[in-house]
KEVOMAR-810123 format. One record per residue: residue number from 1; x, y negated, z negated of N, C-alpha, C in turn. Coordinates in Angstrom, 2 decimals, padded with zeros to 5 digits. Example, Ala and Ser with C-alpha at 12.3 -4.5 7.8 and 13.67 -1.06 7.14 Angstrom:
% KEVOMAR-810123
   nr     n_px     n_py     n_pz    ca_px    ca_py    ca_pz     c_px     c_py     c_pz
    1   013.19   005.69  -007.80   012.30   004.50  -007.80   013.20   003.30  -007.80
    2   012.85   002.25  -007.08   013.67   001.06  -007.14   012.90  -000.03  -007.87
END
This chain:
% KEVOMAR-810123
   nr     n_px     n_py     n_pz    ca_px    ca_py    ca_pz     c_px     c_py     c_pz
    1   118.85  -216.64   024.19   119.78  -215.58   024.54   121.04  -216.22   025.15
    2   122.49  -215.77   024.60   123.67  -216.22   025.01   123.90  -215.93   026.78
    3   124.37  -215.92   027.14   124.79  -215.76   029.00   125.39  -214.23   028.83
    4   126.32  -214.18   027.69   126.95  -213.11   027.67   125.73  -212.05   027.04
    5   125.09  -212.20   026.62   123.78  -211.36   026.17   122.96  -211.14   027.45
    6   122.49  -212.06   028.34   121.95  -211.87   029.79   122.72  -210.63   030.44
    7   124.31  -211.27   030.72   124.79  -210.36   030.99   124.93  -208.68   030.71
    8   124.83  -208.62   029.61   124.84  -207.17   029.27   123.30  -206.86   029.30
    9   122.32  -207.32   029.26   121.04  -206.95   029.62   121.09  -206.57   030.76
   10   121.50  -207.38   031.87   121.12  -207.17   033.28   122.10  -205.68   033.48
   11   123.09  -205.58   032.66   123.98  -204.35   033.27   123.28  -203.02   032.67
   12   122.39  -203.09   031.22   121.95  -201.93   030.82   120.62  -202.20   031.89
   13   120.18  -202.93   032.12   118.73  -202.84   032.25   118.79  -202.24   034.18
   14   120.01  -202.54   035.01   120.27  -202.02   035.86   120.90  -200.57   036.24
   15   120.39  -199.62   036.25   121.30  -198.42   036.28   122.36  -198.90   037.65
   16   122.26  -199.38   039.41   122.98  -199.35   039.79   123.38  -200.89   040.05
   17   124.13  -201.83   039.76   124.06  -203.27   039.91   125.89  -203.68   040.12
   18   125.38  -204.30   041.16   126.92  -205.20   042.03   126.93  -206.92   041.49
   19   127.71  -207.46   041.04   127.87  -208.78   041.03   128.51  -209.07   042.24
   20   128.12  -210.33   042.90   128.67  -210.14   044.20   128.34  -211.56   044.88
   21   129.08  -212.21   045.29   129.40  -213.67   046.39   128.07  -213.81   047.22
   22   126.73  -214.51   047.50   126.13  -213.87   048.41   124.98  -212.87   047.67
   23   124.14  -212.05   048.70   123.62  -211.15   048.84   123.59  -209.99   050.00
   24   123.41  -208.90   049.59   123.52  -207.81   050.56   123.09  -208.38   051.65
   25   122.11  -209.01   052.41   121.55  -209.15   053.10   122.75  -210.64   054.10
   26   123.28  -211.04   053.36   123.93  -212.27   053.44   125.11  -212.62   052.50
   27   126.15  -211.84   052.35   127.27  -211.71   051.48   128.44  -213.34   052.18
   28   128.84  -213.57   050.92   129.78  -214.87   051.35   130.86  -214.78   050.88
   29   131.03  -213.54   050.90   133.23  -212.93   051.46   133.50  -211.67   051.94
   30   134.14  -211.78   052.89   134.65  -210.12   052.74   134.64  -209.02   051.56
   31   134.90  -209.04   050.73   135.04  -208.40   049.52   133.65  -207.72   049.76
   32   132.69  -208.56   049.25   131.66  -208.64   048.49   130.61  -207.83   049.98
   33   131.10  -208.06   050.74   130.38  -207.62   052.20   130.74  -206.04   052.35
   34   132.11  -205.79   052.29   132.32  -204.12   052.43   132.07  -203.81   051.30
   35   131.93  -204.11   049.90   131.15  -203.54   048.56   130.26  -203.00   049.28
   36   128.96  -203.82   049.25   127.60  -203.96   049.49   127.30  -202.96   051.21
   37   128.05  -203.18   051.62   127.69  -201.93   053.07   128.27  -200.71   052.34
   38   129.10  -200.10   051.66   129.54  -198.45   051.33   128.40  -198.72   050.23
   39   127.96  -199.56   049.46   126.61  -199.18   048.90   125.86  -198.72   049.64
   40   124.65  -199.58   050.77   124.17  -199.03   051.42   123.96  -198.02   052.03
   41   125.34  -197.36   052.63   125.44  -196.38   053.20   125.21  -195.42   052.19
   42   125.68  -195.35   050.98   125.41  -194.03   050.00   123.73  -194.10   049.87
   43   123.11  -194.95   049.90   121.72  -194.28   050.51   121.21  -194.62   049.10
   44   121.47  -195.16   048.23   120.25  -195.68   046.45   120.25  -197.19   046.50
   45   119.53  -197.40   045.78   118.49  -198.81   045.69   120.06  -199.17   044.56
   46   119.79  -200.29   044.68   121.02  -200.92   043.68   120.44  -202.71   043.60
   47   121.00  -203.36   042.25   120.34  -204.11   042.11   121.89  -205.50   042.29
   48   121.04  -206.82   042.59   122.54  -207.52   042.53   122.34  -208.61   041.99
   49   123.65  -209.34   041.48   123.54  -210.56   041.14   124.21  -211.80   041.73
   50   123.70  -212.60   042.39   124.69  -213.65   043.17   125.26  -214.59   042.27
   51   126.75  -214.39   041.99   127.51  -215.29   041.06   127.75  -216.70   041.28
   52   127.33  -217.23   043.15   127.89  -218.26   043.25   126.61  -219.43   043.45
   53   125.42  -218.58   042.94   124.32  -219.59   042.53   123.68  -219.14   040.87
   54   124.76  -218.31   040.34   124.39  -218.47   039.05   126.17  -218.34   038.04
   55   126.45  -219.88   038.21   127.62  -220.43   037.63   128.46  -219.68   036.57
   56   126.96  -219.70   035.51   127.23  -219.06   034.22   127.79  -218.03   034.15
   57   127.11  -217.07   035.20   127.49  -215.62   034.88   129.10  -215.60   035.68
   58   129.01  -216.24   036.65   130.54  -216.42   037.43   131.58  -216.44   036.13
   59   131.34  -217.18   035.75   132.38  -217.60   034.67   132.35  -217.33   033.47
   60   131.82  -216.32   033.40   131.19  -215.27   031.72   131.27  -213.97   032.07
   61   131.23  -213.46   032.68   131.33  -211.93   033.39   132.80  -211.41   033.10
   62   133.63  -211.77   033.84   135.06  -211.58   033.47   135.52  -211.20   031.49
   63   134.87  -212.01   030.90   134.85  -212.04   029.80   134.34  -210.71   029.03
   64   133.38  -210.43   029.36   132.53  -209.33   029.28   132.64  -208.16   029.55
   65   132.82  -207.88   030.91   133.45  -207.00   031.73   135.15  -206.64   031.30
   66   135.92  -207.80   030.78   137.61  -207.51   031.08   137.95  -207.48   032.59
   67   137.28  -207.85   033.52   137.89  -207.64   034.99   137.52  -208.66   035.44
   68   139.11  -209.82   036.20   138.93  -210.80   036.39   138.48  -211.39   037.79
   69   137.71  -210.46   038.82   137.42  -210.53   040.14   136.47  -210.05   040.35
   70   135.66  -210.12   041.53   134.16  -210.11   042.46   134.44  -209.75   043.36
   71   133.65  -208.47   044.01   132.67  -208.11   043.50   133.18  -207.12   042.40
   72   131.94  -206.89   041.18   131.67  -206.34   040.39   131.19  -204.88   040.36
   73   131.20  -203.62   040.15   130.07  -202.82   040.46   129.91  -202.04   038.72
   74   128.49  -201.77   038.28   128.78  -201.40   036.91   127.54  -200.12   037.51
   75   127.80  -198.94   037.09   126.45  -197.71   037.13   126.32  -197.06   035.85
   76   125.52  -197.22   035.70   124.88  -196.70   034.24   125.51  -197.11   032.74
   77   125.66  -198.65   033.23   126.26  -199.91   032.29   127.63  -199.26   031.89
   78   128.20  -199.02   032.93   130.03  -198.96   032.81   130.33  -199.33   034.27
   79   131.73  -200.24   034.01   132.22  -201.23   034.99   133.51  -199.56   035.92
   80   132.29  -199.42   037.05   133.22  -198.70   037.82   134.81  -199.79   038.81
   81   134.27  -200.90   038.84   135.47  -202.10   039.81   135.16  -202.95   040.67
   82   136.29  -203.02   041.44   135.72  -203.83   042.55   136.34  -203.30   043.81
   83   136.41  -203.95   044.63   135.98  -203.76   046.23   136.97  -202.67   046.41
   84   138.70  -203.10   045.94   139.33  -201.99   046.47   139.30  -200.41   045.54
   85   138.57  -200.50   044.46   138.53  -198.95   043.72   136.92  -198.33   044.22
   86   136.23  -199.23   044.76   134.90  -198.84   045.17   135.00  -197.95   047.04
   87   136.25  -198.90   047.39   136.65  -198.26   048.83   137.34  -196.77   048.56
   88   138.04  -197.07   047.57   138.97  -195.89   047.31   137.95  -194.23   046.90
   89   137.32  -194.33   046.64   135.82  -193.92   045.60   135.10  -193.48   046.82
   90   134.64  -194.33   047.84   133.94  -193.82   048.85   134.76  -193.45   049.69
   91   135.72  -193.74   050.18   136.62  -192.99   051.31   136.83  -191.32   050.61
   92   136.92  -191.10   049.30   136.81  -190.08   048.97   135.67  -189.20   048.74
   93   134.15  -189.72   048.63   133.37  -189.32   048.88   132.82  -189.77   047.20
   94   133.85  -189.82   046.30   133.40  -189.92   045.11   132.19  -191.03   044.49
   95   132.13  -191.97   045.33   131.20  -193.02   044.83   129.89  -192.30   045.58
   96   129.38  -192.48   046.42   128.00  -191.29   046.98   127.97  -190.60   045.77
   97   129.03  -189.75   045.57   128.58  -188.53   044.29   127.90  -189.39   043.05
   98   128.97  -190.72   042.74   128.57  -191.14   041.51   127.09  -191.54   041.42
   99   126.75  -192.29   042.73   125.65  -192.78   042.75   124.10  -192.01   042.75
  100   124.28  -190.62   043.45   123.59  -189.90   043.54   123.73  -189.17   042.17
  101   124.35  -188.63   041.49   124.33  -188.52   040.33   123.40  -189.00   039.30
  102   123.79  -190.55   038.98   123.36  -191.54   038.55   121.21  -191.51   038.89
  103   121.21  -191.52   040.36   119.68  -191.33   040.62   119.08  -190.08   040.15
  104   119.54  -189.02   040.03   118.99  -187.65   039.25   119.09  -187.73   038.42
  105   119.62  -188.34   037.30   119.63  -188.67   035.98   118.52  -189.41   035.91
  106   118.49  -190.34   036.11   117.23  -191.44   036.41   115.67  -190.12   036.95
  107   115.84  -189.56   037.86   114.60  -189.25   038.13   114.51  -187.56   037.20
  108   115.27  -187.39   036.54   115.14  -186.28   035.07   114.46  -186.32   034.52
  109   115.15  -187.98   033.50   114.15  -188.75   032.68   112.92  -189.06   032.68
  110   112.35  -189.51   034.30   110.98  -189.70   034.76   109.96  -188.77   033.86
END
């Protein structure tokens, strides 16, 4: 399987998934740190990928995506952005909506 094939696996196979510097737990930039907390706070499980111990995807993602910066956020394998359209999104309340959305769809299907 190509990197760019990984890649789009991991984005269908994730309904909510952040590419991101780090991990939630331990993020290694700003960016990637206020992503990952207005995730949290909207309250759903989300899945991540740390770009700066997996090279490939660092430098194949962009490609894939069309968006040349980290963090990443894709929900229901479409590239919603990064840090500053994800702030913009939750300061409006709109990302919570998206995300919760996104989980009732998911638990429909169930």
């Amino acid at each position: 399987m190509s990197i760019e094939d990984t890649i789009k696996d991991q984005i269908k196979n994730n309904p909510i998934l952040i590419y991101m510097k780090g991990n939630p737990n331990q993020p290694q930039c700003g960016f990637s740190a206020r992503a990952t907390q207005m995730l949290m706070s909207c309250g759903q499980k989300f899945a991540f990928v740390d770009i700066l111990s997996n090279p490939e995807i660092r430098a194949n993602l962009p490609k894939v995506s069309e968006w040349p910066t980290f963090p990443q956020l894709f929900v229901d394998g479409e590239l919603v952005g990064g840090c500053d359209i994800m702030t913009e999104m939750f300061e409006a309340g709109e990302l919570k909506q998206l995300l919760d959305d996104s989980a009732a769809k998911r638990a429909a299907q169930a």
